[in-house]
C-alpha positions as CSV (number, residue, x, y, z in Angstrom):
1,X,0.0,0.0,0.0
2,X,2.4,2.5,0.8
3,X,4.2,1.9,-2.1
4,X,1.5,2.4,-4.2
5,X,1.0,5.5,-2.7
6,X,4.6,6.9,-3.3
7,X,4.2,6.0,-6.9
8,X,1.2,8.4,-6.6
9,X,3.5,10.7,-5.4
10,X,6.2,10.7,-8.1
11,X,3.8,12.8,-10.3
12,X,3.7,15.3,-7.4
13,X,6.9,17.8,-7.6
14,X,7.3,17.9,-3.5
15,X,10.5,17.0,-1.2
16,X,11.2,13.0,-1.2
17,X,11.1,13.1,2.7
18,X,7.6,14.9,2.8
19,X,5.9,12.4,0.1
20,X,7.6,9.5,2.5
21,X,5.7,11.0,5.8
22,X,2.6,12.1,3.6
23,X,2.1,8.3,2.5
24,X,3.2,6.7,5.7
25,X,0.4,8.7,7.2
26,X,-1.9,8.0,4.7
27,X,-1.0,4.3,5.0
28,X,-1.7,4.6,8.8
29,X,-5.1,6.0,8.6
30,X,-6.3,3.5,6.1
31,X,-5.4,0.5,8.5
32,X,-7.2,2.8,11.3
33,X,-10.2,2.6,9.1
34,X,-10.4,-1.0,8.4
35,X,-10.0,-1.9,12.2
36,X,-12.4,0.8,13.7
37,X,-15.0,-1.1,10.9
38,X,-15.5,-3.7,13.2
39,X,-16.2,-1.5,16.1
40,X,-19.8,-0.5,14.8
41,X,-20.7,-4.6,15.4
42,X,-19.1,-4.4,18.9
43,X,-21.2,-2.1,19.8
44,X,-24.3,-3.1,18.7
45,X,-23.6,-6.4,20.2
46,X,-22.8,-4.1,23.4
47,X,-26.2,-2.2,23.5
48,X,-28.2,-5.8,23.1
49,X,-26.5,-7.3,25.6
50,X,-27.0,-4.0,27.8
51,X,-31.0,-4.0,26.9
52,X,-31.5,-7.7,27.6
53,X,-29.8,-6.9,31.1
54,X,-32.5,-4.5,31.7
55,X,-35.5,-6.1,30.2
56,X,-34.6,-9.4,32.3
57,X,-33.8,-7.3,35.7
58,X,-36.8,-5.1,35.0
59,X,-38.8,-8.6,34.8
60,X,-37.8,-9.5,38.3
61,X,-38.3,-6.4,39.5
62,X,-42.0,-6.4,38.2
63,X,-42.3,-9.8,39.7
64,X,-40.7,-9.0,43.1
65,X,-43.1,-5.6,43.4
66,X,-46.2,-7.1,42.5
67,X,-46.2,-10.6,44.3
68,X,-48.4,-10.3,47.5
69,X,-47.4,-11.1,50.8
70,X,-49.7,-9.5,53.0
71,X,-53.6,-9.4,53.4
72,X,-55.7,-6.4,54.7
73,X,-59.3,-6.2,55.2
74,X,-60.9,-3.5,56.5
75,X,-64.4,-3.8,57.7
76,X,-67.0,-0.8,59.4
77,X,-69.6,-1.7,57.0
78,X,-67.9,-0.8,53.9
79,X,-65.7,-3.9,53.4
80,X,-62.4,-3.6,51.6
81,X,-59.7,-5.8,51.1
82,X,-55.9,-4.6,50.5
83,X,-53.1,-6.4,49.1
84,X,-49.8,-5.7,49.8
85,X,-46.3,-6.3,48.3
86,X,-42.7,-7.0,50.3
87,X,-42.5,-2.9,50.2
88,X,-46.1,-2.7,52.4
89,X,-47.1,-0.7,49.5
90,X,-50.7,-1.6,48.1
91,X,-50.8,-3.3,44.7
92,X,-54.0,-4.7,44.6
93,X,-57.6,-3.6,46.3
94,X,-61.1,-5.2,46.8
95,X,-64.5,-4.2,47.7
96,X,-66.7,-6.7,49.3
97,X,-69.8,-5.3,48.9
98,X,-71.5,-2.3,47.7
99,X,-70.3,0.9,50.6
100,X,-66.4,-0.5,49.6
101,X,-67.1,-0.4,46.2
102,X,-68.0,3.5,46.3
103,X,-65.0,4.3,48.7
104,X,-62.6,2.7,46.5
105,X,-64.2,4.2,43.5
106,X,-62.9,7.6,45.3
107,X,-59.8,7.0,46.9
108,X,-56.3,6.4,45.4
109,X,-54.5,4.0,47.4
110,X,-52.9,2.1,45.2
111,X,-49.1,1.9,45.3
112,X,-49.2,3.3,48.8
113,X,-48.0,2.6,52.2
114,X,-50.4,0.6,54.2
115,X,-50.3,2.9,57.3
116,X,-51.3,6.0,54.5
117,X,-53.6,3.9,52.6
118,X,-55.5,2.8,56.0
119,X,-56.0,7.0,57.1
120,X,-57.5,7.9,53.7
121,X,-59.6,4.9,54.0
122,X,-61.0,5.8,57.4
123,X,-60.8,9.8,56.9
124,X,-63.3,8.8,53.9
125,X,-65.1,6.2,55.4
126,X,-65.6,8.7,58.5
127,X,-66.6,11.9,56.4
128,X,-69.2,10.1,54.5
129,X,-71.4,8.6,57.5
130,X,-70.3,5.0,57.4
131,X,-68.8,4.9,61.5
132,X,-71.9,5.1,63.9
133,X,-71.0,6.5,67.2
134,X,-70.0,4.0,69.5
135,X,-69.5,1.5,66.0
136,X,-67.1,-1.0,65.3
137,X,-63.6,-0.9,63.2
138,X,-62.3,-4.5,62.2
139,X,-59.2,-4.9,60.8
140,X,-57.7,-8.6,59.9
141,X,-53.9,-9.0,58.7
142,X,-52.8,-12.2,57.4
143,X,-49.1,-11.6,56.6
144,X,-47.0,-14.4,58.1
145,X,-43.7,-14.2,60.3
146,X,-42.8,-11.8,63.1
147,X,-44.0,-8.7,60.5
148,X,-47.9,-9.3,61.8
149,X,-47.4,-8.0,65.3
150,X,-45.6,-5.0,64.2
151,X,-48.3,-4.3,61.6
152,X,-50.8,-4.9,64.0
153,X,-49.5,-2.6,67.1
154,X,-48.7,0.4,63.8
155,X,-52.5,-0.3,62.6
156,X,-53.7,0.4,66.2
157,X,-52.2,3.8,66.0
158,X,-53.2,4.4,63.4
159,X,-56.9,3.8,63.6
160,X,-56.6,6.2,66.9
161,X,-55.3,8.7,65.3
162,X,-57.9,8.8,63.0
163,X,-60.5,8.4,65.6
164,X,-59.3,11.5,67.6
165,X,-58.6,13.4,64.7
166,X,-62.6,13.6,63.8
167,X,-63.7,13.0,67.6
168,X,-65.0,10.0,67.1
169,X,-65.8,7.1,69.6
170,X,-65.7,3.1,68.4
171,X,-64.3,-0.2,69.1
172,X,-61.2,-1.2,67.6
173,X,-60.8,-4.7,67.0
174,X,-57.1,-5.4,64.6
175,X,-56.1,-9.3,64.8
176,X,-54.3,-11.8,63.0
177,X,-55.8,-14.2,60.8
178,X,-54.6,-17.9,59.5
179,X,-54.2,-18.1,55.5
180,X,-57.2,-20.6,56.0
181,X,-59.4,-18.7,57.3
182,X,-59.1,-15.9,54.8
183,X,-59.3,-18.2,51.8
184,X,-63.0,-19.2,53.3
185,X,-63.9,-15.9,54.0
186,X,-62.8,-14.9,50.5
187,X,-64.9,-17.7,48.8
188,X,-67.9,-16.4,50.5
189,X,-67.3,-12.8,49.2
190,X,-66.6,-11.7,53.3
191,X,-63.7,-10.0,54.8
192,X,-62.7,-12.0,57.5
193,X,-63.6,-10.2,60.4
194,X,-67.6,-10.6,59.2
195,X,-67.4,-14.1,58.0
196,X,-65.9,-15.0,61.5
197,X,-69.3,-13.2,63.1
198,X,-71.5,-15.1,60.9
199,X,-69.7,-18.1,62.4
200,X,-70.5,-17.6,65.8
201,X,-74.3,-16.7,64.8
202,X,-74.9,-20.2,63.1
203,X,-73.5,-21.9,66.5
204,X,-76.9,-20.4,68.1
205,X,-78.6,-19.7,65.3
206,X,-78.1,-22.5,62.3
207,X,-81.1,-20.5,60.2
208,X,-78.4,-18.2,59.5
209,X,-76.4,-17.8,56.1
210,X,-73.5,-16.2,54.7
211,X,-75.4,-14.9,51.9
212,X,-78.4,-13.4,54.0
213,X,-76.1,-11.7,56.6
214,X,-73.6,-10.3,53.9
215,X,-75.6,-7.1,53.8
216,X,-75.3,-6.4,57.3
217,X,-72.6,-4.6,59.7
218,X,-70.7,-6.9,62.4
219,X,-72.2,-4.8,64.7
220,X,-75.5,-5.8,63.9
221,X,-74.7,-9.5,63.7
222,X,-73.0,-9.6,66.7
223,X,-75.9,-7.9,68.2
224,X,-78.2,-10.6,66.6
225,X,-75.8,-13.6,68.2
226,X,-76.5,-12.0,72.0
227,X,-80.1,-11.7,71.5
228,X,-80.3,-16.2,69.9
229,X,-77.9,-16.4,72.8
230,X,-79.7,-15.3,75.4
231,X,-83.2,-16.6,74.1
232,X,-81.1,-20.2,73.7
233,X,-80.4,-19.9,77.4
234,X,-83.4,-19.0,79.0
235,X,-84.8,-22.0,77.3
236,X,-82.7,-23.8,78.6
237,X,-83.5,-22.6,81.8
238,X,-87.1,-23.5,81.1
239,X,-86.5,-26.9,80.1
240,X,-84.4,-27.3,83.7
241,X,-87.6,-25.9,85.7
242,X,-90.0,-28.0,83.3
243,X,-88.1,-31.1,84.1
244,X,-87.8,-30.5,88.0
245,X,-91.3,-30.1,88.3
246,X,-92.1,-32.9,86.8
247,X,-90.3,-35.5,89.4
248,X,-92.1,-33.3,92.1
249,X,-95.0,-36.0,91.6
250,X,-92.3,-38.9,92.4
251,X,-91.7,-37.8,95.6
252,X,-95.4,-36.8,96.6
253,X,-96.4,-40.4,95.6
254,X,-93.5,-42.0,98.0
255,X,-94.6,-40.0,100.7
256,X,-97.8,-41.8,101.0
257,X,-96.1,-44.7,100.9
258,X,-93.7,-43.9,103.8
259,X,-96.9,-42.9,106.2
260,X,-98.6,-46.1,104.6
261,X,-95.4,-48.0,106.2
262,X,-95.6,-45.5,109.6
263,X,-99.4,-46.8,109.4
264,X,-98.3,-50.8,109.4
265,X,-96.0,-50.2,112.0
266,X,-98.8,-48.5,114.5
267,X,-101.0,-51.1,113.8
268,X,-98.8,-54.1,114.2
269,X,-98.0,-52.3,117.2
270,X,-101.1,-51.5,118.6
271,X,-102.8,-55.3,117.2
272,X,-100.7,-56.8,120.2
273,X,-101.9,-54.1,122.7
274,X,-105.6,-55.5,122.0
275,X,-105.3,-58.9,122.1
276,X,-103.7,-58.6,125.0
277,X,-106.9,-56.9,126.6
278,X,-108.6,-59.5,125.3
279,X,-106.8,-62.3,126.9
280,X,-106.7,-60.4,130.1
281,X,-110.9,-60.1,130.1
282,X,-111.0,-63.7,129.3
283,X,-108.9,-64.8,132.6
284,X,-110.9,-62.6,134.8
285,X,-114.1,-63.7,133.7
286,X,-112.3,-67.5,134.0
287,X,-111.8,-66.6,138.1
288,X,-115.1,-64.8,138.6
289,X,-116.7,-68.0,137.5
290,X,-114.4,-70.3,139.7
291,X,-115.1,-68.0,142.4
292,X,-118.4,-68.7,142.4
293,X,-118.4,-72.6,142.2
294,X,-116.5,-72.5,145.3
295,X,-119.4,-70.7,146.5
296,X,-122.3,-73.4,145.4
297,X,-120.0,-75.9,147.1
């Protein structure tokens, strides 16, 4: 090559030593060229590699954000479910029956921390009606591992916070939940703090159904489960009084029987006494009538 490119320069009138270095560099930046050709492939190859990297790490990371680990649910009488990812942020949300379905149509949640999530919830749920005085809030968690009881003593404060914060009185009930237990309740549409209520209805009240008591507030179920309660024990109290009266008549007709045996005795006792008077009259009139055949003789 680079003698090709000093017989190019013959035909040029120039210094010997200045065509040498002209071609030489010449020569130099065609090899330059020919090897930096292979770079463009490099690279590509480079950026695919690079863009497979992300697409497969962005996969996990979708994965490992949006996998649940922990359960929610959120019953006053709007019912809502909330499902949470390794981050306690929410990534999924249910309504259970019609009063959740309006809340959640209103309030944006999603992606949030549970403990922010749960004081919208309740600064709606409050605002709109939903909390009677003296009511009820029910919270379940289902989350596994030591992370329940710290969730549950956090969802405590929360829930008074939000109870002082708009002066409002109610029972707080937040407890943990098996994975069994809020499978069922989920089958039957319930949270599991309401299907757990209907539960201890049917025990004293087997009329009742999931289906007919979905409609109403644990409150009111639980207030239905005192009132079977009671009625079942002051049945049962009848049924004790009904039965002791009834072997009152057992012992009435064995008290006869005891005189009727007091009765025998006197009169064994007293049958003796008059035969013995008997016997006695006989003798006498046996020595009045010897007496007086001594007399005729």
């Amino acid at each position: 090559m680079e003698h090709e490119l000093r017989s190019a320069f013959d035909k040029i009138h120039a210094d010997d030593a200045l065509k040498t270095r002209t071609a030489r560099y010449l020569n130099a930046e065609i090899r330059k060229h020919d090897h930096t050709g292979a770079r463009p492939r490099f690279r590509l190859a480079a950026v695919c590699a690079v863009i497979l990297l992300f697409v497969l790490a962005g996969g996990y990371s979708y994965n490992l954000f949006f996998t649940p680990t922990t359960y929610v649910d959120i019953d006053i009488n709007p019912s809502i479910g909330l499902t949470l990812n390794r981050f306690e942020r929410v990534v999924d949300v249910s309504a259970f029956n019609d009063d959740g379905a309006v809340i959640l149509s209103e309030a944006n949640i999603r992606f949030k921390k549970y403990d922010e999530a749960m004081r919208i919830l309740l600064d709606m749920i409050i605002s709109k009606g939903y909390l009677i005085e003296d009511g009820l809030v029910s919270v379940s968690v289902q989350a596994g591992g030591n992370s329940e009881n710290d969730m549950l003593e956090w969802l405590n404060q929360v829930i008074a916070a939000s109870l002082i914060e708009h002066h409002t009185n109610a029972e707080t009930d937040v407890f943990i939940v098996t994975t069994e237990v809020r499978l069922t309740a989920y089958e039957h549409h319930l949270t599991p703090a309401k299907y757990l209520a209907i539960c201890e209805l049917q025990a004293v009240d087997p009329t009742a159904t999931f289906e007919s008591c979905s409609g109403h507030s644990i409150v009111e179920i639980r207030e239905r489960t005192r009132s079977h309660g009671s009625n079942h024990h002051n049945e049962e109290n009848d049924s004790q009084n009904t039965d002791t009266e009834h072997e009152q008549p057992g012992v009435d007709e064995h008290e006869p029987g005891n005189n009727h045996d007091i009765t025998d005795v006197n009169g064994i006792e007293e049958h003796p006494q008059d035969n013995g008077g008997n016997h006695h009259g006989e003798n006498n009139e046996n020595q009045n009538a010897g007496v007086e055949h001594k007399s005729d003789h």
